[in-house]
LUMBA-742789 format. One record per residue: y, x, z of N, C-alpha, C in turn. Coordinates in steps of 0.02 Angstrom, whole numbers, padded with zeros to 5 digits, always signed. Last residue first. Layout:
BEGIN
YXZYXZYXZ...
END
This chain:
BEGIN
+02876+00420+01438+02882+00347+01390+02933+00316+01392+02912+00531+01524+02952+00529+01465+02933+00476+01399+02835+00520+01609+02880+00528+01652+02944+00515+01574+02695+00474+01539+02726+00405+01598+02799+00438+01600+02669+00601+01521+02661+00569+01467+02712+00506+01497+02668+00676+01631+02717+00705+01588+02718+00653+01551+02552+00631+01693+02593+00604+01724+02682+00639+01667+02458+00670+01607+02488+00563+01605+02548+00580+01641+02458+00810+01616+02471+00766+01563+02498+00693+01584+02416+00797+01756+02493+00796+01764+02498+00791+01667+02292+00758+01757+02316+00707+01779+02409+00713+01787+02218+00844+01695+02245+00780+01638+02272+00735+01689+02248+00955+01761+02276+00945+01719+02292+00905+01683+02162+00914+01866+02231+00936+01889+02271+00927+01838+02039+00914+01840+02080+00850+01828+02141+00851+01844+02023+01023+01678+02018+00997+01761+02058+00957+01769+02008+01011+01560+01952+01059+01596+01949+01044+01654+02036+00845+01490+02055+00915+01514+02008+00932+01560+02083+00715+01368+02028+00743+01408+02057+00817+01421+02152+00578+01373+02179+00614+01369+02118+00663+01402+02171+00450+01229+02149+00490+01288+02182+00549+01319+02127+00276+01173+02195+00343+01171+02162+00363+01237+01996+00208+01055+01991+00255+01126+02062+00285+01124+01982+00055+00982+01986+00121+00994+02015+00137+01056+01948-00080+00993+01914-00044+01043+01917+00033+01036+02026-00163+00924+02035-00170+01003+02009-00112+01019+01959-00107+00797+02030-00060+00811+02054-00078+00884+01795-00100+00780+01866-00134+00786+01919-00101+00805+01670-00011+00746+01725-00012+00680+01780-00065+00720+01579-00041+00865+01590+00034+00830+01677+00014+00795+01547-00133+00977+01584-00152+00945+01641-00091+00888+01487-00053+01054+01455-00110+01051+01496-00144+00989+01546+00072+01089+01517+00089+01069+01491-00015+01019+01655+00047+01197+01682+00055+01114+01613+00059+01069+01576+00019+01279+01604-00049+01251+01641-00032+01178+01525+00179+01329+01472+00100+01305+01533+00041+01278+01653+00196+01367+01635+00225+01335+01595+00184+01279+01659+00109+01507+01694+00121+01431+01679+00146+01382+01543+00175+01569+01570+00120+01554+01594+00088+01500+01598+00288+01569+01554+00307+01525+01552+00216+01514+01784+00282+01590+01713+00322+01639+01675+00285+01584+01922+00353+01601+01879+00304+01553+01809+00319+01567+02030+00320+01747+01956+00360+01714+01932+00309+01651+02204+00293+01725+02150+00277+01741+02078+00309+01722+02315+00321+01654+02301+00370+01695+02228+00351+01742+02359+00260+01541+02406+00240+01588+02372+00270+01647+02297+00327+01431+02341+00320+01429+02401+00299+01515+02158+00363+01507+02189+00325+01473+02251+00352+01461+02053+00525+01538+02106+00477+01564+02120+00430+01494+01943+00618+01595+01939+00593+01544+01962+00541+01574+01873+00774+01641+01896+00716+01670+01945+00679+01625+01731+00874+01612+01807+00879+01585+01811+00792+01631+01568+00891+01630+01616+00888+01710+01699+00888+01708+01484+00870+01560+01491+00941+01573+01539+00955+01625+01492+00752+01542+01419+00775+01574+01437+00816+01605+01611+00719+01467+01617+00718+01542+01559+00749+01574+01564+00810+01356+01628+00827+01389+01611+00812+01474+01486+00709+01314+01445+00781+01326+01522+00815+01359+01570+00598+01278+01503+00575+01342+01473+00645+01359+01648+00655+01193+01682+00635+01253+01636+00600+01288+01562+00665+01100+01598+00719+01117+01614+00700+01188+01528+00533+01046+01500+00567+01067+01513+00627+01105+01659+00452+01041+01619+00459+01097+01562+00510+01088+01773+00503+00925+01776+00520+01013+01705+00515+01055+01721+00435+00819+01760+00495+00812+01788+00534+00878+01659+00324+00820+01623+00406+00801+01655+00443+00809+01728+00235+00884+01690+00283+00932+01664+00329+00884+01902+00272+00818+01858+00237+00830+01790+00276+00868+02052+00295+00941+02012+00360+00891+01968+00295+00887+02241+00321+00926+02175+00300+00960+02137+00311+00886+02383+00391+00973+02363+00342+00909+02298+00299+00939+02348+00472+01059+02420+00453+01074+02384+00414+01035+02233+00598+01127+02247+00554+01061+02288+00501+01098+02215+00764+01191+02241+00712+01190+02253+00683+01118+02141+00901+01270+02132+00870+01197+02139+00778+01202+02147+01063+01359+02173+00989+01341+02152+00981+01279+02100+01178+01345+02105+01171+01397+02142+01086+01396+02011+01310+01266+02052+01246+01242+02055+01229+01312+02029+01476+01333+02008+01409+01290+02055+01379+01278+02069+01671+01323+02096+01588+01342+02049+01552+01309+01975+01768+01391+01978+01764+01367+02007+01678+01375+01855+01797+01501+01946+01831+01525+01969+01787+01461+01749+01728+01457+01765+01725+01551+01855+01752+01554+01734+01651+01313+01741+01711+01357+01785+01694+01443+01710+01529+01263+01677+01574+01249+01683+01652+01265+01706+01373+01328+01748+01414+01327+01695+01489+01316+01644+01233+01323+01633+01294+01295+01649+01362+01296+01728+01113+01331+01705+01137+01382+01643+01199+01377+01802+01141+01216+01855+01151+01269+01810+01139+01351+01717+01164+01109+01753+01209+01131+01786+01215+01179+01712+01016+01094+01635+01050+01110+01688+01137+01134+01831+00954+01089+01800+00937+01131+01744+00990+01152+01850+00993+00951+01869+01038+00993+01868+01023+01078+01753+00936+00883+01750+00993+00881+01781+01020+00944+01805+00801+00887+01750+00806+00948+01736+00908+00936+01971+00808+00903+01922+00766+00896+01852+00824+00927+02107+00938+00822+02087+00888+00871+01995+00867+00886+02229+01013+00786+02178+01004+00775+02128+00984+00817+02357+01065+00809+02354+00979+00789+02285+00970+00744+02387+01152+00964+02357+01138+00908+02350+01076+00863+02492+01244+01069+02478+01176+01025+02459+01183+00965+02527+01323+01195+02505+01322+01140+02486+01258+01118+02631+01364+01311+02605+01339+01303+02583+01319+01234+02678+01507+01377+02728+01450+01329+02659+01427+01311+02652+01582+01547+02671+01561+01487+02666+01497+01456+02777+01600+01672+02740+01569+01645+02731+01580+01578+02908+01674+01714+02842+01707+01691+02787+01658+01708+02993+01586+01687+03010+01641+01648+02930+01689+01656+03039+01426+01669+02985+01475+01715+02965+01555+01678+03108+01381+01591+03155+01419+01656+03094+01444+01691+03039+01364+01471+03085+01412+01466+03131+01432+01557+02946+01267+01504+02925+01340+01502+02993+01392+01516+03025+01149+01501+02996+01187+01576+02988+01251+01573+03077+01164+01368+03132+01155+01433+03079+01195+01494+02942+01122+01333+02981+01177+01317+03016+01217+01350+02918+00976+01375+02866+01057+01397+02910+01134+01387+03002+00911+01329+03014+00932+01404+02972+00997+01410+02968+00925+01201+03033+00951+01224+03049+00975+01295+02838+00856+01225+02848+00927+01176+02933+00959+01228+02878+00725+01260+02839+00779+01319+02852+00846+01295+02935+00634+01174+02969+00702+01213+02931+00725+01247+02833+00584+01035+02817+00583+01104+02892+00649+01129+02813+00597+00917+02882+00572+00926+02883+00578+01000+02709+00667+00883+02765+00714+00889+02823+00691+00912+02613+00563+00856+02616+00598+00906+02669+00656+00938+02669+00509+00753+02685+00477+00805+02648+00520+00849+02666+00604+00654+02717+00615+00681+02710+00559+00737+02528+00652+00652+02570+00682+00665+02618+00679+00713+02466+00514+00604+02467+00522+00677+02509+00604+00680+02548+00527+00453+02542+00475+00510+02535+00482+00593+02508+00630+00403+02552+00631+00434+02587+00558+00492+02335+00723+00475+02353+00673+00404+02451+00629+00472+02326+00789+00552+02295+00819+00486+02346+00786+00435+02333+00789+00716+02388+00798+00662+02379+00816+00606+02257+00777+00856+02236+00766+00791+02314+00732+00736+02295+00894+00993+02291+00838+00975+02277+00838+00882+02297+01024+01097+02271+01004+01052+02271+00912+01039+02342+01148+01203+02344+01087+01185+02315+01062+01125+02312+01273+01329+02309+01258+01265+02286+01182+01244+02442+01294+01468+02371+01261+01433+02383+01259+01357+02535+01311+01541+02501+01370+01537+02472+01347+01505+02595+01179+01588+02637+01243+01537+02592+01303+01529+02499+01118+01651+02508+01097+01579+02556+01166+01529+02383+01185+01747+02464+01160+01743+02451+01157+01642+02273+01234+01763+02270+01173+01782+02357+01154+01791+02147+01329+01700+02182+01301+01711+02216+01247+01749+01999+01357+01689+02021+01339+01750+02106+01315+01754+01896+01310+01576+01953+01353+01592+01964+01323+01651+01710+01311+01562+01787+01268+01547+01829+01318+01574+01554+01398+01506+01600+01364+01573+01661+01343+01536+01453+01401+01444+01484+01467+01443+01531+01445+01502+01304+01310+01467+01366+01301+01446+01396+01370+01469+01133+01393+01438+01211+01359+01479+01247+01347+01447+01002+01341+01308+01047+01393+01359+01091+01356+01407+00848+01323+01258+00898+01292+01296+00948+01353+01337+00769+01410+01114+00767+01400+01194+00851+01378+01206+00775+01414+00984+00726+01353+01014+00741+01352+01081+00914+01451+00886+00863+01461+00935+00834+01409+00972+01035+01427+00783+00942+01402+00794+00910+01419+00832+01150+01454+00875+01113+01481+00796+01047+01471+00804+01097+01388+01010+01152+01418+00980+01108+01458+00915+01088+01237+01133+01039+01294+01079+01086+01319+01025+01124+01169+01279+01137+01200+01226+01083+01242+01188+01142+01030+01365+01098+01064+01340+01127+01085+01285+01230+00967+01519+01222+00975+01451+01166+01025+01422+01115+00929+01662+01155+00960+01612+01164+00957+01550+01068+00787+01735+01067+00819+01711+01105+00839+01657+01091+00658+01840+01110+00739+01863+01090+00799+01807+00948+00556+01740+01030+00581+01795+01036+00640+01828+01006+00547+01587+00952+00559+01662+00993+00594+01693+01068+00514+01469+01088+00476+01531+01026+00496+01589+01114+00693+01398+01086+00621+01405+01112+00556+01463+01182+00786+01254+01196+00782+01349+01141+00683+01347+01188+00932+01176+01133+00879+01199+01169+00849+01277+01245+01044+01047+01250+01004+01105+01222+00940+01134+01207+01186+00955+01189+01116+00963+01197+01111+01034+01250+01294+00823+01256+01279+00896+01248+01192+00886+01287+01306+00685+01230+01305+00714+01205+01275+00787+01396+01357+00653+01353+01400+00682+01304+01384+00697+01465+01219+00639+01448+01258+00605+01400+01327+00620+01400+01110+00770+01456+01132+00738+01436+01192+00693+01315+00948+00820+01317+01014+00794+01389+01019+00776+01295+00852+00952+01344+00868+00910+01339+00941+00893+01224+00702+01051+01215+00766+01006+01271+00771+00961+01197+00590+01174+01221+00616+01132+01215+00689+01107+01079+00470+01233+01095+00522+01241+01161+00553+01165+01112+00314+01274+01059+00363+01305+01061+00429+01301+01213+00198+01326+01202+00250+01306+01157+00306+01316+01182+00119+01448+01176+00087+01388+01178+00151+01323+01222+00135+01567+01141+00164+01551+01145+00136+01478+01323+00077+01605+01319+00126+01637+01253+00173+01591+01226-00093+01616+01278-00051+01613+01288+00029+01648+01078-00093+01580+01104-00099+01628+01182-00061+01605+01016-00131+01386+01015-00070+01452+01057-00090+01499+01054-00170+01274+01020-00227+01325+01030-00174+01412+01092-00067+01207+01138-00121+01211+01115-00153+01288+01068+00074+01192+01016+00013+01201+01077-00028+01226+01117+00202+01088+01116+00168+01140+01068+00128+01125+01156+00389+01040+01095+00340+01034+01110+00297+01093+01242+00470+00906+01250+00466+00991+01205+00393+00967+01301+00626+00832+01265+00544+00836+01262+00542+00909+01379+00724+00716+01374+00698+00783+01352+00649+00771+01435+00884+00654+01404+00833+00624+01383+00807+00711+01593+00942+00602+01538+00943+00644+01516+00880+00626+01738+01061+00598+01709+01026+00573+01633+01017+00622+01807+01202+00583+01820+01145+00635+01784+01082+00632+01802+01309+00485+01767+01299+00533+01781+01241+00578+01882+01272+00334+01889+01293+00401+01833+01264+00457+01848+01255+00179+01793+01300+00236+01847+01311+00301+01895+01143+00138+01943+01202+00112+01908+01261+00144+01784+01042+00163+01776+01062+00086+01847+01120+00072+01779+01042+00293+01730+01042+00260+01733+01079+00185+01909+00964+00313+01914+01050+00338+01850+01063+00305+01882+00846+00264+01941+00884+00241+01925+00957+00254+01772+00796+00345+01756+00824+00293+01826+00857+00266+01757+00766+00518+01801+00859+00444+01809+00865+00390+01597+00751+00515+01642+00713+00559+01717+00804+00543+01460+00697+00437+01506+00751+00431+01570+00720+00468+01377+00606+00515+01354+00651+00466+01411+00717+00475+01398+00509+00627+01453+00548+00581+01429+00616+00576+01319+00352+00683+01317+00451+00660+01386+00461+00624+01243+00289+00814+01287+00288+00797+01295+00375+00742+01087+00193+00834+01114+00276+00835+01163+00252+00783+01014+00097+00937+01008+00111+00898+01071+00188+00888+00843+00001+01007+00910+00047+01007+00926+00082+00930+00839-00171+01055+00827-00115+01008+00870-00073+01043+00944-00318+01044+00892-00302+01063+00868-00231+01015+01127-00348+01088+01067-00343+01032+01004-00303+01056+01229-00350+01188+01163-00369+01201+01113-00392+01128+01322-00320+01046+01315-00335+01122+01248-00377+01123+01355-00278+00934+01303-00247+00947+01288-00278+01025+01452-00311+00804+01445-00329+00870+01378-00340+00898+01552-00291+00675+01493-00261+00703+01492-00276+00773+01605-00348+00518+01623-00392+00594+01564-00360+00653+01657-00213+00402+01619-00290+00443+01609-00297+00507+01712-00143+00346+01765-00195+00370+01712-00249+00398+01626+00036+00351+01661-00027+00335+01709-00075+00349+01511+00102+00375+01553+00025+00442+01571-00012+00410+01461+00199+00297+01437+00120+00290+01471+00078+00339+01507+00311+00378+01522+00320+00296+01510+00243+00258+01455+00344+00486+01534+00323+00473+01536+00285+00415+01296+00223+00518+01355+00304+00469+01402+00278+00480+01196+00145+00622+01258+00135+00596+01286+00202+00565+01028+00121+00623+01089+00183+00606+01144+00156+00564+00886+00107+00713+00938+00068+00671+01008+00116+00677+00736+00103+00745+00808+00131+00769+00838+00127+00707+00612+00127+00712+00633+00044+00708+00739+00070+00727+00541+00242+00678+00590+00191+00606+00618+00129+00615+00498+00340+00793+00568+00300+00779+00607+00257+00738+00389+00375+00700+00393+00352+00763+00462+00294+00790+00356+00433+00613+00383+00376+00584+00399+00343+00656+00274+00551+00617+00234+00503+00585+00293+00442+00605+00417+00620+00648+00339+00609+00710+00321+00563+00683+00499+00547+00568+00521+00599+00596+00451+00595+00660+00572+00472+00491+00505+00486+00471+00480+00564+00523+00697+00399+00510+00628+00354+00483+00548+00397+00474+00778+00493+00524+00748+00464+00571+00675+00419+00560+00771+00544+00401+00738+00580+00427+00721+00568+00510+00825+00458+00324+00771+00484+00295+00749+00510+00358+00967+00462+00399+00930+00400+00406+00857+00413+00392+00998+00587+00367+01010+00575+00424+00957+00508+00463+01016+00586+00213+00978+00617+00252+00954+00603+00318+01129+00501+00225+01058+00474+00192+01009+00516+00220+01226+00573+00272+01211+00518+00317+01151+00504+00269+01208+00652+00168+01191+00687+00212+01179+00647+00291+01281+00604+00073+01196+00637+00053+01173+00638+00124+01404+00571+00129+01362+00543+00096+01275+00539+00091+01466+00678+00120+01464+00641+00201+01421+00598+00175+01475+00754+00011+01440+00787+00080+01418+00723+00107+01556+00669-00065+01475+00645-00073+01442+00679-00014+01683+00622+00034+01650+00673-00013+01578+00666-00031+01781+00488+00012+01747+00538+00060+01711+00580-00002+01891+00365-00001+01899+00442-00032+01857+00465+00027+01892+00181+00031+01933+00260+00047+01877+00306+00021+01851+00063+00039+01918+00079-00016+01942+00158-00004+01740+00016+00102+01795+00044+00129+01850+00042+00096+01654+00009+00005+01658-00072+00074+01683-00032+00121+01657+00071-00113+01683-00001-00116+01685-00025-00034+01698+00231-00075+01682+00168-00070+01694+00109-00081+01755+00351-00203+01781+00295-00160+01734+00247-00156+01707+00518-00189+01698+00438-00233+01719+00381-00179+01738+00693-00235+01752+00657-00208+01713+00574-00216+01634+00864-00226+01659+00793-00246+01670+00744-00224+01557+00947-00154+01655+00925-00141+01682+00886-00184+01452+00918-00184+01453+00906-00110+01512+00898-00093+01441+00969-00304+01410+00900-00301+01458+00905-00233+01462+01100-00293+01516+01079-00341+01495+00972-00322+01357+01150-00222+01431+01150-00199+01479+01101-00227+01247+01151-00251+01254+01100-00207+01330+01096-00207+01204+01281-00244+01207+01286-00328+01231+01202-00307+01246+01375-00109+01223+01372-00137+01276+01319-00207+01364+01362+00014+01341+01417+00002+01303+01440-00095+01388+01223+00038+01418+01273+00020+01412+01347-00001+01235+01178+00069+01271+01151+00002+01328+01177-00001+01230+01269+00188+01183+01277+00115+01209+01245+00057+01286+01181+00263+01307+01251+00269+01279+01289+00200+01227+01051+00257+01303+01055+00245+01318+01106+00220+01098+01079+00308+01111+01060+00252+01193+01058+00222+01132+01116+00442+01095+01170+00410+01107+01164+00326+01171+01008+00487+01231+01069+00481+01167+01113+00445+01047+00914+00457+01119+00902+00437+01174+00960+00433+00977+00965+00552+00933+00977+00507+00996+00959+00436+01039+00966+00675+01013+01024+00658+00991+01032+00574+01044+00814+00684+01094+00835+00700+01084+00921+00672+00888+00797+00680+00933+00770+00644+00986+00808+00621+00839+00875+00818+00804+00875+00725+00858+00849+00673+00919+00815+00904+00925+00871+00883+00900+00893+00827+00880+00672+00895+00934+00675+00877+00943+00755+00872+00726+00717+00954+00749+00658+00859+00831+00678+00869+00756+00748+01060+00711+00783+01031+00752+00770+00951+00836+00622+01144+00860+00714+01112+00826+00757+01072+00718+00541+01124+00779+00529+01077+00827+00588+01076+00636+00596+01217+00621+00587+01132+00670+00566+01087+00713+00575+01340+00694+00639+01322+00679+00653+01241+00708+00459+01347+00777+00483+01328+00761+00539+01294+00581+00356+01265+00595+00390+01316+00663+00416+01302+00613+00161+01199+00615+00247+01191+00634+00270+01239+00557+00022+01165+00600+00068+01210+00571+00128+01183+00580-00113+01072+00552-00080+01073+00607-00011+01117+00613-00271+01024+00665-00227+01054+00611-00158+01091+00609-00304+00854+00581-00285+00899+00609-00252+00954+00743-00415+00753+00705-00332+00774+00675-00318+00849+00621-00557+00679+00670-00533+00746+00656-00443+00737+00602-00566+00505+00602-00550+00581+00630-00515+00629+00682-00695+00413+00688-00625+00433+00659-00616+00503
END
């Protein structure tokens, strides 16, 4: 077998290729509900080199994903190598200092909310070079959400997230984050679909204490909780889509997340300037980020977090989280 070529790519051409992708995937998702695709796309089939229940969506559409890196500018990119959620699996993946780059995807990162149509859903990849200097090992990330809207953040430095909203070709702003910055005023959000992380996230007393607080601060308000979580509402919570109007303003995982299911979001989060804690209140700085990445599918290397609009906030989260462990 021959060695894979460790062949470089500009950053700039890998947002190009990952927005074609990432664009060319929610466009296809949105059409196989719409259209004669439907009845194929919410069907269910259990992997053999998982044992778990996805929908052929997540399927067709990581194939897509791969088709269309491979051919994407006369083929430019076919040496980039594509780990899917949907193919990890149980195998032993250890990407350290492997030569090349390559792209992490979750085609359909919802499929539950996918196939009852709640909007929360999204398709995400994120592109590294292993060999790259630490810090630089990740090159850029992308995450569509149903509308269309596309998020771009890279590793050049000092530069902004990049947005394009319902297909438009021209680059916009980010709308801005909330200013919040007490926890009893904030909208919360953690990942409670399936009852497992529910309830160990519910076993947490912070809930109770939050309560207790609200209730003697009589004109504060009661703080909102969502148990809808992950990189969607990452893209919303530094999105915020009106100036008077509330956001998301926290989005914490107690359980832990593998990297499709946090890093891309949470590398276009911090770009965008959210401040992004452990568990025991330390920065998971991009660093980190890169190590969950090297080693995608192990459970050492899932991510517990805690991301917020300001650091005021995720830093009295830990500190609510520490005051009632």
């Amino acid at each position: 077998m021959l060695e894979k070529k460790d062949k470089r790519f500009h950053t700039e051409d890998l947002c190009d290729l990952g927005a074609h992708c990432i664009g060319n995937a929610i466009k296809t998702l949105n059409k196989g509900l719409r259209h004669n695709m439907r009845e194929r796309y919410l069907s269910h089939v259990t992997l053999e080199n998982t044992a778990k229940s996805s929908l052929l969506a997540d399927l067709d559409v990581e194939k897509d994903f791969e088709v269309e890196i491979q051919n994407f500018q006369k083929s430019r990119f076919k040496q980039i190598e594509l780990y899917g959620e949907e193919c990890l699996g149980s195998r032993n993946i250890d990407l350290t200092d492997a030569p090349g780059t390559y792209v992490l995807v979750d085609a359909l990162d919802g499929s539950d909310l996918y196939e009852r149509e709640i909007h929360n859903w999204c398709s995400a990849a994120i592109f590294f070079t292993p060999k790259n200097p630490i810090g630089k090992r990740i090159r850029a990330a992308i995450v569509g959400i149903p509308d269309e809207t596309i998020y771009i953040a890279s590793d050049i430095e000092n530069s902004e997230v990049m947005v394009t909203r319902r297909n438009k070709d021209d680059i916009q702003n980010l709308r801005g984050m909330s200013e919040v910055n007490q926890l009893s005023n904030a909208s919360i959000c953690f990942y409670g679909q399936k009852v497992g992380n529910l309830l160990s996230t519910l076993k947490s007393p912070i809930w109770e204490s939050l309560l207790n607080t609200s209730a003697t601060k009589k004109k504060q308000l009661v703080p909102r909780i969502y148990n809808l979580a992950g990189i969607p509402m990452l893209m919303k919570l530094i999105d915020k889509p009106s100036t008077h109007g509330s956001g998301i303003d926290v989005v914490i995982d107690l359980v832990g997340q593998h990297a499709h299911d946090v890093v891309p979001g949470a590398f276009i989060a911090k770009k965008a300037g959210a401040t992004m804690l452990n568990l025991n209140g330390a920065e998971i700085t991009f660093e980190k980020l890169e190590e969950s990445m090297l080693k995608p599918n192990t459970d050492a290397h899932k991510l517990k977090y805690v991301i917020a609009s300001t650091k005021e906030l995720a830093e009295e989260t830990i500190d609510w989280l520490k005051k009632v462990a």
